[in-house]
DSSP file (Angstrom, degrees, kcal/mol; ACC not computed):
  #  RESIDUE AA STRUCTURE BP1 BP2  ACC     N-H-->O    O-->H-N    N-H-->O    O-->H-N    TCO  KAPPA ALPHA  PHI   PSI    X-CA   Y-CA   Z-CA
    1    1 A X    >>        0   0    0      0, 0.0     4,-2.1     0, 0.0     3,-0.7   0.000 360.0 360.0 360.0 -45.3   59.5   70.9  123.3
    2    2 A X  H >>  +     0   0    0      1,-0.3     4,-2.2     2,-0.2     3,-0.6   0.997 360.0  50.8 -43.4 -71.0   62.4   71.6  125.8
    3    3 A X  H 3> S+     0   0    0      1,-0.2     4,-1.4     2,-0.2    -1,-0.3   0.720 108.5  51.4 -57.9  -8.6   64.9   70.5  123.3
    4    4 A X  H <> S+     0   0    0     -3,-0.7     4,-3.9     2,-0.2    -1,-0.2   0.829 110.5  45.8 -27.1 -66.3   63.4   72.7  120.7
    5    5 A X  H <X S+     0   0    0     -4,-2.1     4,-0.9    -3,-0.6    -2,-0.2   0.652 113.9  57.2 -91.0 -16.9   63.5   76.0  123.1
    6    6 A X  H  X S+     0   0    0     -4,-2.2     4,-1.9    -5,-0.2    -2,-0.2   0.961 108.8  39.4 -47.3 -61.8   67.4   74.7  123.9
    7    7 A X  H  X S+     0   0    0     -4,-1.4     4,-3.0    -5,-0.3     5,-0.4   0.945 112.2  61.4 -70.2 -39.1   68.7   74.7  120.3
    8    8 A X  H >X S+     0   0    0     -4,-3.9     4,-2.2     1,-0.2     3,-1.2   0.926 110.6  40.1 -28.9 -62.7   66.6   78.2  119.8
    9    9 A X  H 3X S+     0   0    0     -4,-0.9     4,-2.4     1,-0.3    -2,-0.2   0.841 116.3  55.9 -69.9 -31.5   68.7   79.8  122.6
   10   10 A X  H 3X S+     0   0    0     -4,-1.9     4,-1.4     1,-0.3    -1,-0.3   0.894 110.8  38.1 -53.2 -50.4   71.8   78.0  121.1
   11   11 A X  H XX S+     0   0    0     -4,-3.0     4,-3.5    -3,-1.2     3,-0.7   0.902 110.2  61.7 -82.2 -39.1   71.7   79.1  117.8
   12   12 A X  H 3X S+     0   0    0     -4,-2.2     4,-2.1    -5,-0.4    -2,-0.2   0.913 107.4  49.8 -60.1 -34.3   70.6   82.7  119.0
   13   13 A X  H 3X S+     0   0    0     -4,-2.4     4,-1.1    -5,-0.3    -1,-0.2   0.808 107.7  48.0 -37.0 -51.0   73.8   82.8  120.8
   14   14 A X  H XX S+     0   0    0     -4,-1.4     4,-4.3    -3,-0.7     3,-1.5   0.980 119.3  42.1 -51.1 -71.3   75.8   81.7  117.9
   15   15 A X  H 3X S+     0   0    0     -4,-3.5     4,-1.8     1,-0.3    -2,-0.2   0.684 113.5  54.8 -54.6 -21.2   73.8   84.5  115.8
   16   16 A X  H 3X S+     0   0    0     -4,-2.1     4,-2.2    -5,-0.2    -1,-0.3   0.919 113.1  38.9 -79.4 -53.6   74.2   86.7  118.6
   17   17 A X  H <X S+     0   0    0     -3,-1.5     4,-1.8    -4,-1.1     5,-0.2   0.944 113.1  57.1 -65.4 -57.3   78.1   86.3  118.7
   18   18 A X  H  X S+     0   0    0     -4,-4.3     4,-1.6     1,-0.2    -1,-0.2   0.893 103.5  51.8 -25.0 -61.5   78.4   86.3  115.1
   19   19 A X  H  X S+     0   0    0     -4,-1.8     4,-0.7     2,-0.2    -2,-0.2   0.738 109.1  46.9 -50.9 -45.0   76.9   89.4  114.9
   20   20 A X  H >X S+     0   0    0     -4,-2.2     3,-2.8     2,-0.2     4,-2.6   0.993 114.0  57.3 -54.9 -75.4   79.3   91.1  117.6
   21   21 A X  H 3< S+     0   0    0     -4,-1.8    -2,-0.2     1,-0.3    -1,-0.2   0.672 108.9  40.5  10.0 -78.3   81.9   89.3  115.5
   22   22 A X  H 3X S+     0   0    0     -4,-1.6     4,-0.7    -5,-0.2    -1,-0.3   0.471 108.8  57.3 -62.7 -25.6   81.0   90.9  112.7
   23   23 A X  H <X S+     0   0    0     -3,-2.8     4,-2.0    -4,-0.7    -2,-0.2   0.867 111.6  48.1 -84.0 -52.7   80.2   94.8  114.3
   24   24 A X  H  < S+     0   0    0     -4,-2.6     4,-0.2     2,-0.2    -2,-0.2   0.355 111.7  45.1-100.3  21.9   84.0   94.9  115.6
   25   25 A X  H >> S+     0   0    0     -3,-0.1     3,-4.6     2,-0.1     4,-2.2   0.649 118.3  47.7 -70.5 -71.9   85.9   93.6  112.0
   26   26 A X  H 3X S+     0   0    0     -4,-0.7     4,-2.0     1,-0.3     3,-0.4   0.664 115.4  45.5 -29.9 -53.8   83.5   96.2  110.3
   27   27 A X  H 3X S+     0   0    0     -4,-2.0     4,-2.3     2,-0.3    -1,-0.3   0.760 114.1  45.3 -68.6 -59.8   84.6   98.6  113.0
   28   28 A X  H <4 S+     0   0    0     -3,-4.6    -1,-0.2     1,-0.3    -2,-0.2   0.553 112.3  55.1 -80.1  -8.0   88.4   97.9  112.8
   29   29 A X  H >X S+     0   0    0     -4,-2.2     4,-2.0    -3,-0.4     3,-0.8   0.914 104.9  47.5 -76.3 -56.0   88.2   98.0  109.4
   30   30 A X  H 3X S+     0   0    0     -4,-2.0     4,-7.1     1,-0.3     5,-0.3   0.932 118.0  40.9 -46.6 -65.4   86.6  101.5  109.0
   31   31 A X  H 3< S+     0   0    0     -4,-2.3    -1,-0.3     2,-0.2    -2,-0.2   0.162 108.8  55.5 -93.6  32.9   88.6  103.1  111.1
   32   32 A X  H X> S+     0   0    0     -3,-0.8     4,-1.7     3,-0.1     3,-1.5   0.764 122.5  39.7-130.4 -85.8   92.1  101.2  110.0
   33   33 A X  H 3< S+     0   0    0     -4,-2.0    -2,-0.2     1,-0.3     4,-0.2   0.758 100.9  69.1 -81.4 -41.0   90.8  102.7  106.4
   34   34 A X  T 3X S+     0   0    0     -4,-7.1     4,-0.6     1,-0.2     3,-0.5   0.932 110.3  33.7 -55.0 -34.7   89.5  106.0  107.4
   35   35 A X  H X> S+     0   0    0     -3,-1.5     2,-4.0    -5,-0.3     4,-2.0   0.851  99.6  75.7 -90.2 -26.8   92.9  107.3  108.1
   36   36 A X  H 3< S+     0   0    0     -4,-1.7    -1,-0.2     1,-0.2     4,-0.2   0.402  88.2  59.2 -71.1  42.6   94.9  105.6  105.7
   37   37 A X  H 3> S+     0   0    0     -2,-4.0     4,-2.6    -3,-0.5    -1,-0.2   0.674 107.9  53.8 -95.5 -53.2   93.7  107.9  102.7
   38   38 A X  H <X S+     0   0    0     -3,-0.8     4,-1.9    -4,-0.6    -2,-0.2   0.848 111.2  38.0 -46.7 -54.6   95.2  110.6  104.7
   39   39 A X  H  X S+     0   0    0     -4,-2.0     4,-2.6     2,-0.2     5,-0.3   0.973 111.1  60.4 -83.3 -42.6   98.4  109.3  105.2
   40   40 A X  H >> S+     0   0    0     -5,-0.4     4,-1.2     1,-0.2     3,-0.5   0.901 107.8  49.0 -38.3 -53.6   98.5  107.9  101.6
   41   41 A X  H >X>S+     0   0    0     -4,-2.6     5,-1.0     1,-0.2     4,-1.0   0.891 111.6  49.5 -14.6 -75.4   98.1  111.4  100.4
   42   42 A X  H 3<5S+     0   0    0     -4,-1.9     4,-0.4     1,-0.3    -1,-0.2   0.768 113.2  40.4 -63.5 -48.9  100.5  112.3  102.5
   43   43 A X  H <<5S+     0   0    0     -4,-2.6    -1,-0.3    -3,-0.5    -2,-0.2   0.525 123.6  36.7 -96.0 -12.6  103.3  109.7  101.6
   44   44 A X  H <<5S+     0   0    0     -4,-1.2    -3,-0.2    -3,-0.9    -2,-0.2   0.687 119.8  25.6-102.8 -98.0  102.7  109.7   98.1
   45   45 A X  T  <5S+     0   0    0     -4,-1.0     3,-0.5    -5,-0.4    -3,-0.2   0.725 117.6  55.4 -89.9   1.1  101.8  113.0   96.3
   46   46 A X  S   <S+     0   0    0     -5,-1.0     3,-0.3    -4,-0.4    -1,-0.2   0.838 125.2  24.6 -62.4 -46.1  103.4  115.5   98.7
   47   47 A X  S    S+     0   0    0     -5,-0.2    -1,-0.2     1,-0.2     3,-0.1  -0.529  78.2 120.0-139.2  55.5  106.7  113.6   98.3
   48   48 A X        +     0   0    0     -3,-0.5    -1,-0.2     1,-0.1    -3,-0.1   0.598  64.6  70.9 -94.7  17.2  106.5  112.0   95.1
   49   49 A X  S    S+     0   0    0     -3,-0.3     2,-0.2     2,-0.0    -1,-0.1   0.413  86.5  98.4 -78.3   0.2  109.8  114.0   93.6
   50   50 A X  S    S-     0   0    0     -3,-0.1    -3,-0.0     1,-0.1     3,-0.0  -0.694  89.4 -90.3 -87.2 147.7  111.8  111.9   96.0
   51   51 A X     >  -     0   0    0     -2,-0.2     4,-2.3     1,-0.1     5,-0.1   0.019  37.2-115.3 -20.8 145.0  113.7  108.8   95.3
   52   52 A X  H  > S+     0   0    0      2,-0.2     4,-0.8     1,-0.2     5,-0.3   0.982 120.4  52.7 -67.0 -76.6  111.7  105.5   95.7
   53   53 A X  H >> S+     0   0    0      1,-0.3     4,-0.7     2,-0.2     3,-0.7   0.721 111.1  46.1 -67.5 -23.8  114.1  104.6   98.6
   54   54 A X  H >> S+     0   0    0      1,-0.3     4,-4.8     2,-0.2     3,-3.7   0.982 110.4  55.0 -58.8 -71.1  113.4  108.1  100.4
   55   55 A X  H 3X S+     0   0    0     -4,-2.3     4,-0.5     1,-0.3    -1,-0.3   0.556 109.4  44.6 -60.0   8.6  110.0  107.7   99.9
   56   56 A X  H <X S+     0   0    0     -4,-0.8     4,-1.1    -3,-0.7    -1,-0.3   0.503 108.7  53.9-107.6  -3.9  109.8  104.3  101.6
   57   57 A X  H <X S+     0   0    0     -3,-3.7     4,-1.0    -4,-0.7    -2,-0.2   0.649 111.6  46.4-118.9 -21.4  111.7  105.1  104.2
   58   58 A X  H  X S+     0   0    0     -4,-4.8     4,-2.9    -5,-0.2     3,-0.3   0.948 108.1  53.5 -30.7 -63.2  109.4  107.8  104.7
   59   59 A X  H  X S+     0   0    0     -4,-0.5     4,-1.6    -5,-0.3    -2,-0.2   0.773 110.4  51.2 -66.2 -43.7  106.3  105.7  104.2
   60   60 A X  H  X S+     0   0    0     -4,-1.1     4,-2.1     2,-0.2    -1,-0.3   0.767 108.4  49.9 -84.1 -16.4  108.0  103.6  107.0
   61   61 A X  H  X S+     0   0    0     -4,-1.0     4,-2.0    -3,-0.3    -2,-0.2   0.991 109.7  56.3 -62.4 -61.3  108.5  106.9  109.6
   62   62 A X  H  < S+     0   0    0     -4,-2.9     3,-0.2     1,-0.3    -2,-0.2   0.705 105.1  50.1 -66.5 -35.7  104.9  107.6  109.0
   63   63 A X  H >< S+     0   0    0     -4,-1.6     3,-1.5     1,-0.2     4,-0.4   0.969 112.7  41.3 -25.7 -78.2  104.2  104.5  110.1
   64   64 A X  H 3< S+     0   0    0     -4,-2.1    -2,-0.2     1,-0.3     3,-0.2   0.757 122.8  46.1 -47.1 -24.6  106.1  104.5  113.3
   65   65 A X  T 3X S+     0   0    0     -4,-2.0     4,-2.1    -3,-0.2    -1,-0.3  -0.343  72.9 109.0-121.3  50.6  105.0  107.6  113.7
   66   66 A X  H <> S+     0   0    0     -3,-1.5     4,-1.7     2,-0.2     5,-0.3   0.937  76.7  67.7-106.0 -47.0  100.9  107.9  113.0
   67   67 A X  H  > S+     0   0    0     -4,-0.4     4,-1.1    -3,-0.2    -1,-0.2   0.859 108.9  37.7 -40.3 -40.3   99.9  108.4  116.6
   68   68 A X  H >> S+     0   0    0      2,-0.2     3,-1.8     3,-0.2     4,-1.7   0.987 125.4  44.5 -85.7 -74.8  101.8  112.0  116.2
   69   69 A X  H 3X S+     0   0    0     -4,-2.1     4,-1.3     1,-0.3     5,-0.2   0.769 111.2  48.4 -60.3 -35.6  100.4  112.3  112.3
   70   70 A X  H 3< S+     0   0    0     -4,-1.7    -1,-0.3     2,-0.2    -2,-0.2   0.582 114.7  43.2 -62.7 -31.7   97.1  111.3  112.8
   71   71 A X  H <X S+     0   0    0     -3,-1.8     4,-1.6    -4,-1.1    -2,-0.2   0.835 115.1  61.1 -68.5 -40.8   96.6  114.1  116.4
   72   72 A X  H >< S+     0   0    0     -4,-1.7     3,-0.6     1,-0.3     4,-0.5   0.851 107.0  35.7 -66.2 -71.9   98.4  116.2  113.8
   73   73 A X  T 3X S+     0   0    0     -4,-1.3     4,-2.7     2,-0.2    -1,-0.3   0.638 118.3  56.1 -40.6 -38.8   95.6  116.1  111.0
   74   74 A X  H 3> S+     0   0    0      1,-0.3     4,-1.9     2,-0.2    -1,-0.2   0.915 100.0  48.1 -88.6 -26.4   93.1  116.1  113.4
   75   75 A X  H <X S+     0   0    0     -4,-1.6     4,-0.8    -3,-0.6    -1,-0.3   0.661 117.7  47.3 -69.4 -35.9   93.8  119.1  115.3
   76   76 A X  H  4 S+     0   0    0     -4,-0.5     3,-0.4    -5,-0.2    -2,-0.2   0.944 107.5  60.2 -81.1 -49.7   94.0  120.8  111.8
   77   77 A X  H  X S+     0   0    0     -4,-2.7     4,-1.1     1,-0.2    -2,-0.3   0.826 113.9  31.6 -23.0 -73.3   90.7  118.9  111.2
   78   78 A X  H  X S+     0   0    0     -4,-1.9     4,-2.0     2,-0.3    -1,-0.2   0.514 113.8  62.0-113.4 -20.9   88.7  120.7  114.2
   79   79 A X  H >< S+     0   0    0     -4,-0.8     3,-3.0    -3,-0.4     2,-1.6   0.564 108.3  46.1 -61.0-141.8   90.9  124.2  113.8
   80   80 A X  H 3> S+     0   0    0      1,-0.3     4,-1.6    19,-0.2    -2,-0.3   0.130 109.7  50.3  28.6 -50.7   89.3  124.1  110.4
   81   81 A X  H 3X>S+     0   0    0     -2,-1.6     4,-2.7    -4,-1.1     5,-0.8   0.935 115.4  51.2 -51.6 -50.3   85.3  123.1  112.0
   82   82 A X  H <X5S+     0   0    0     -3,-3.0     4,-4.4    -4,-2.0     5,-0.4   0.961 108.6  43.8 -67.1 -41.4   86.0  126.2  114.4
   83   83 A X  H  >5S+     0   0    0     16,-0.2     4,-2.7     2,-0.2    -1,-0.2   0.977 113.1  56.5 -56.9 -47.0   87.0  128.8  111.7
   84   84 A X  H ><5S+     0   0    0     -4,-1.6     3,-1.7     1,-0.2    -1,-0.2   0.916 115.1  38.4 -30.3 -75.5   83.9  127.4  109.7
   85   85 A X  H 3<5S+     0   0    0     -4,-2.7     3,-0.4     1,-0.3    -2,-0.2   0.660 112.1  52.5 -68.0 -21.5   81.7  128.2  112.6
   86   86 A X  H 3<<S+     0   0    0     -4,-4.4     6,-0.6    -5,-0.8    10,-0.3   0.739 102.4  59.0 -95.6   2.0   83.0  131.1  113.6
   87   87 A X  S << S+     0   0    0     -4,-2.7    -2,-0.2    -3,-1.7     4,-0.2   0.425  83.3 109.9 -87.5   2.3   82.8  132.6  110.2
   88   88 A X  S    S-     0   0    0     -3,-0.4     2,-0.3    -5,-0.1     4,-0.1  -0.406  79.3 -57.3 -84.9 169.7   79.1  132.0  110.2
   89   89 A X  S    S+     0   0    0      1,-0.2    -1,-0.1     2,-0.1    -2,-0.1  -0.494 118.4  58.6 -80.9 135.4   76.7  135.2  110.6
   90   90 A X  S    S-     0   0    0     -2,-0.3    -1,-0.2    -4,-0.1    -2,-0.1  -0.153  91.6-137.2 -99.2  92.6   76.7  137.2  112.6
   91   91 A X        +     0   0    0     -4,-0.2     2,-0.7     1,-0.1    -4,-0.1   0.413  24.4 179.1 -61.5 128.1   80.6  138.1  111.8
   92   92 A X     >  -     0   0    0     -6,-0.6     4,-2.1    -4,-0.1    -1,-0.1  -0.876  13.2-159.8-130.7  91.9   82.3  138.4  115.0
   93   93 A X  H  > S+     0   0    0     -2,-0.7     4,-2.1     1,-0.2     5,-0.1   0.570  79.0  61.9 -54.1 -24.6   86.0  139.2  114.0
   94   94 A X  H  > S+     0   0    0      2,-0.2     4,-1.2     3,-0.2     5,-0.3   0.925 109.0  42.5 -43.7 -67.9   87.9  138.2  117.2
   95   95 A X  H >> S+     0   0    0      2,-0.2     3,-2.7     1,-0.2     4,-2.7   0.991 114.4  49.6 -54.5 -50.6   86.8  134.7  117.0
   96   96 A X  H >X>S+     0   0    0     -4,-2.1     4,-1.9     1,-0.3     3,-1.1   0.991 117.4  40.5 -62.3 -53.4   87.4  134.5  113.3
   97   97 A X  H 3X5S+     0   0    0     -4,-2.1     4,-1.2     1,-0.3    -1,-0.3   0.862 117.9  48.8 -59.7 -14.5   91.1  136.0  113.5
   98   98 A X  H <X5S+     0   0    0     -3,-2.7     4,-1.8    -4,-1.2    -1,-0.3   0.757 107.1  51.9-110.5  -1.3   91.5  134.1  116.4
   99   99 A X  H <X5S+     0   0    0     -4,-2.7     4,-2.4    -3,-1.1   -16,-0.2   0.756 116.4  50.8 -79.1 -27.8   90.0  130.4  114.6
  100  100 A X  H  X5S+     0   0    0     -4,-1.9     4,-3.4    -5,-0.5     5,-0.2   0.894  98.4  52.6 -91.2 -36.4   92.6  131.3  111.9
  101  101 A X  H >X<S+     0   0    0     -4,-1.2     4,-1.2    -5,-0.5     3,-0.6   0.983 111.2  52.8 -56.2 -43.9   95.4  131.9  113.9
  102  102 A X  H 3X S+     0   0    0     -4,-1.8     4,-2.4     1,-0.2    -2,-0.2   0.866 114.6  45.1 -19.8 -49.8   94.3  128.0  115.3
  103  103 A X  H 3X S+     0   0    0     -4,-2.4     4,-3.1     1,-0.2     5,-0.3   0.953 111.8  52.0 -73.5 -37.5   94.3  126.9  111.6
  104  104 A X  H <X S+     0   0    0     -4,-3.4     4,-4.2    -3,-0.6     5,-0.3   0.892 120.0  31.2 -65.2 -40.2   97.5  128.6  111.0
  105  105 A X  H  < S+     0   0    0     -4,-1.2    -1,-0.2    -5,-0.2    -2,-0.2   0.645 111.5  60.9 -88.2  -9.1   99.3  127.1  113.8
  106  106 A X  H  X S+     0   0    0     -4,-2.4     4,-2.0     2,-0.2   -30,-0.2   0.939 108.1  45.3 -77.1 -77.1   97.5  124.1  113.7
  107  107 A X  H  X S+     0   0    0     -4,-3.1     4,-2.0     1,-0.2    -2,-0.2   0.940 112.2  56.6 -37.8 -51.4   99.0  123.4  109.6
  108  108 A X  H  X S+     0   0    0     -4,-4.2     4,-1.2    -5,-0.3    -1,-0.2   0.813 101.2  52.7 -70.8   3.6  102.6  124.5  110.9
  109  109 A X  H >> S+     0   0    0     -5,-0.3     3,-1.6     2,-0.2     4,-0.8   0.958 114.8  40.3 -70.4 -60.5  102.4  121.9  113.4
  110  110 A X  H 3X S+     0   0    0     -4,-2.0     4,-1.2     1,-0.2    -2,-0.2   0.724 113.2  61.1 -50.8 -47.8  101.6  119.5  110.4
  111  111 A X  H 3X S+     0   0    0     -4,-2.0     4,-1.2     2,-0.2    -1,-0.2   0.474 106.6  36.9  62.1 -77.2  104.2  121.4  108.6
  112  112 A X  H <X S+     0   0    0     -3,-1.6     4,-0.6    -4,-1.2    -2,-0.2   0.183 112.6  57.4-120.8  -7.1  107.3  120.6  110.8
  113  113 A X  H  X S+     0   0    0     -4,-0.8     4,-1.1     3,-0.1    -2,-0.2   0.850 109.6  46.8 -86.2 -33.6  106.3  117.0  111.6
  114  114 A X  H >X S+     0   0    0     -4,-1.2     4,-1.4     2,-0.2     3,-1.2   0.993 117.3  43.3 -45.2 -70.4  106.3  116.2  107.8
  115  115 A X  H >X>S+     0   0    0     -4,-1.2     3,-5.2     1,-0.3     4,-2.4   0.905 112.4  47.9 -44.1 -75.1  109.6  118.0  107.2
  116  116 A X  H 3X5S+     0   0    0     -4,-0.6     4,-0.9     1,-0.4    -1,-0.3   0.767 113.8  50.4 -65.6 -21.6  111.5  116.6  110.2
  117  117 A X  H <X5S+     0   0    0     -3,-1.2     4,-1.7    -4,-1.1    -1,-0.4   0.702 113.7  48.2 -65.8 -21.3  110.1  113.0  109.1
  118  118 A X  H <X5S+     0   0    0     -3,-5.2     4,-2.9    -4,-1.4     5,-0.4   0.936 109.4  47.5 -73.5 -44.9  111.5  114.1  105.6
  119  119 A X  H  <5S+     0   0    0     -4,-2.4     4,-0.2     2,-0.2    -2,-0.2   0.697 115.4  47.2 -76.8 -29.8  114.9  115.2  107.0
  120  120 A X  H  X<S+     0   0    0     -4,-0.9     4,-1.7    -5,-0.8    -2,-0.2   0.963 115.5  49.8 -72.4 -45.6  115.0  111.5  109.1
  121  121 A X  H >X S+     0   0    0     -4,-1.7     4,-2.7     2,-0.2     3,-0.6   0.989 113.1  39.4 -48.0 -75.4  114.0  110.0  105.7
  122  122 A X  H 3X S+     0   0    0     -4,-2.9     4,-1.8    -5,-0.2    -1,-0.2   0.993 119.0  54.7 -60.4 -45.9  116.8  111.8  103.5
  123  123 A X  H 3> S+     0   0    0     -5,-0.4     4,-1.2     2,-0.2    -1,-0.2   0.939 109.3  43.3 -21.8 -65.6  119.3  111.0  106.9
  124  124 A X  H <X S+     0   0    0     -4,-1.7     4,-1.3    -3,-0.6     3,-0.2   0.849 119.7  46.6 -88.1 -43.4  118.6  107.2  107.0
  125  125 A X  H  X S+     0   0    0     -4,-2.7     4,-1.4     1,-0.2     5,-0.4   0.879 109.4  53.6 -73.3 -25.0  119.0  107.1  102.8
  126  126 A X  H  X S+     0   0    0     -4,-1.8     4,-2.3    -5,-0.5    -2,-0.2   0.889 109.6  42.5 -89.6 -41.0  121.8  108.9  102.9
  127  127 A X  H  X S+     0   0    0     -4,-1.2     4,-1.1    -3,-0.2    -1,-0.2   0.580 111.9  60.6 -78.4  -2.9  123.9  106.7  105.5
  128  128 A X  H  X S+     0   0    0     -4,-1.3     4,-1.2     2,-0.1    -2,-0.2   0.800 110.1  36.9 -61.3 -31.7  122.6  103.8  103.7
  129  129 A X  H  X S+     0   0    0     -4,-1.4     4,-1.8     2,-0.2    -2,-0.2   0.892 113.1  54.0 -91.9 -55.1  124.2  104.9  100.6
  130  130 A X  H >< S+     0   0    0     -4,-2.3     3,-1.2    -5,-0.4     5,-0.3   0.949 115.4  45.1 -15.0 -80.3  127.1  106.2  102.1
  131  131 A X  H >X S+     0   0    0     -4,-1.1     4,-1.5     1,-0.3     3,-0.8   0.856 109.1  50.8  -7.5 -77.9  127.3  102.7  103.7
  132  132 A X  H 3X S+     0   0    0     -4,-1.2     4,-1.1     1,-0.3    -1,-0.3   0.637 115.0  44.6 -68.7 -24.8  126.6  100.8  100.8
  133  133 A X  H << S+     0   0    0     -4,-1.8    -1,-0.3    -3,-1.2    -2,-0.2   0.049 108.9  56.8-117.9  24.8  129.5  102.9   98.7
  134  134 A X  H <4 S+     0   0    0     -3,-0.8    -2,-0.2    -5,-0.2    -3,-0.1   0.383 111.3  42.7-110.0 -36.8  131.9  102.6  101.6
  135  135 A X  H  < S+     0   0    0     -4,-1.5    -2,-0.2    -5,-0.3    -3,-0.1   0.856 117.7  49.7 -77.6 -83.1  131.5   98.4  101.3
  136  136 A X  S  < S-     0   0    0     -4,-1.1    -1,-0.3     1,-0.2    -3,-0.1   0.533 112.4-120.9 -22.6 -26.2  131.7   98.8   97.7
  137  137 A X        +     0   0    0      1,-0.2    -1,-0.2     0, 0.0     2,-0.2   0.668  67.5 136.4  52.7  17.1  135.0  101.1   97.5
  138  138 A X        -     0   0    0     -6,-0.2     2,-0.5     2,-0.0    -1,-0.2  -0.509  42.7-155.3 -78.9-179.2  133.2  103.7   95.8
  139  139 A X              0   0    0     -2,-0.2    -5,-0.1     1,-0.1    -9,-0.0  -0.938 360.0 360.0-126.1 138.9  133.3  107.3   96.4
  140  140 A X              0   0    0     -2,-0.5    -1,-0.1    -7,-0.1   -10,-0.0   0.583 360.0 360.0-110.6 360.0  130.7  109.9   95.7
């Protein structure tokens, strides 16, 4: 009977571990996927008039740089809860002008970190090409 009530505890261990195992993929997973919609959006149909190589070398800023897009969004994200809730009744117009000003400044934030990652993007292609027509002996 002892070895019996060992391999229980053994195998609940296992199941036990599994289970953990299994909670912190799911986990990393979620929240690995819950922004990347965002940033796809972002990298995608905001700049898809750009050159393929701009727009990868975008795709690769937003990378280095998702700690800064991701506060960015989020801050617009919760600027955007307060204006909800401060538009509910009974209308108290100070907060609501002052939730919008949040929202307003909140988007130019979002704004002027897209751009100046657009303006590194069109930079880095541009001495690439430069580059690339300098080896070559053309001229543009």
């Amino acid at each position: 009977m002892k070895r019996l009530t060992w391999l229980r505890w053994v195998l609940l261990a296992i199941f036990v571990a599994s289970l953990l195992g299994n909670v912190f993929s799911l986990g990393y997973i979620f929240k690995r996927e819950r922004n990347a919609p965002a940033m796809s959006i972002l990298a995608e149909v905001a700049f898809s008039a750009y050159p393929d190589d701009v727009r990868t070398e975008f795709r690769r800023l937003l990378r280095e740089n998702r700690a800064q897009t991701v506060q960015a969004l989020r801050q617009l994200r919760e600027a955007r809860r307060a204006l909800a809730s401060a538009s509910a009744p009974p209308l108290k117009e100070a907060e609501v002008t002052k939730a919008m000003a949040d929202v307003r400044a909140a988007t130019d934030a979002l704004q002027r970190l897209m751009q100046n990652l657009l303006l590194e993007a069109l930079r880095s292609t541009d001495r690439t090409r430069a580059g690339a027509a300098d080896m070559s002996g053309t001229v543009n």
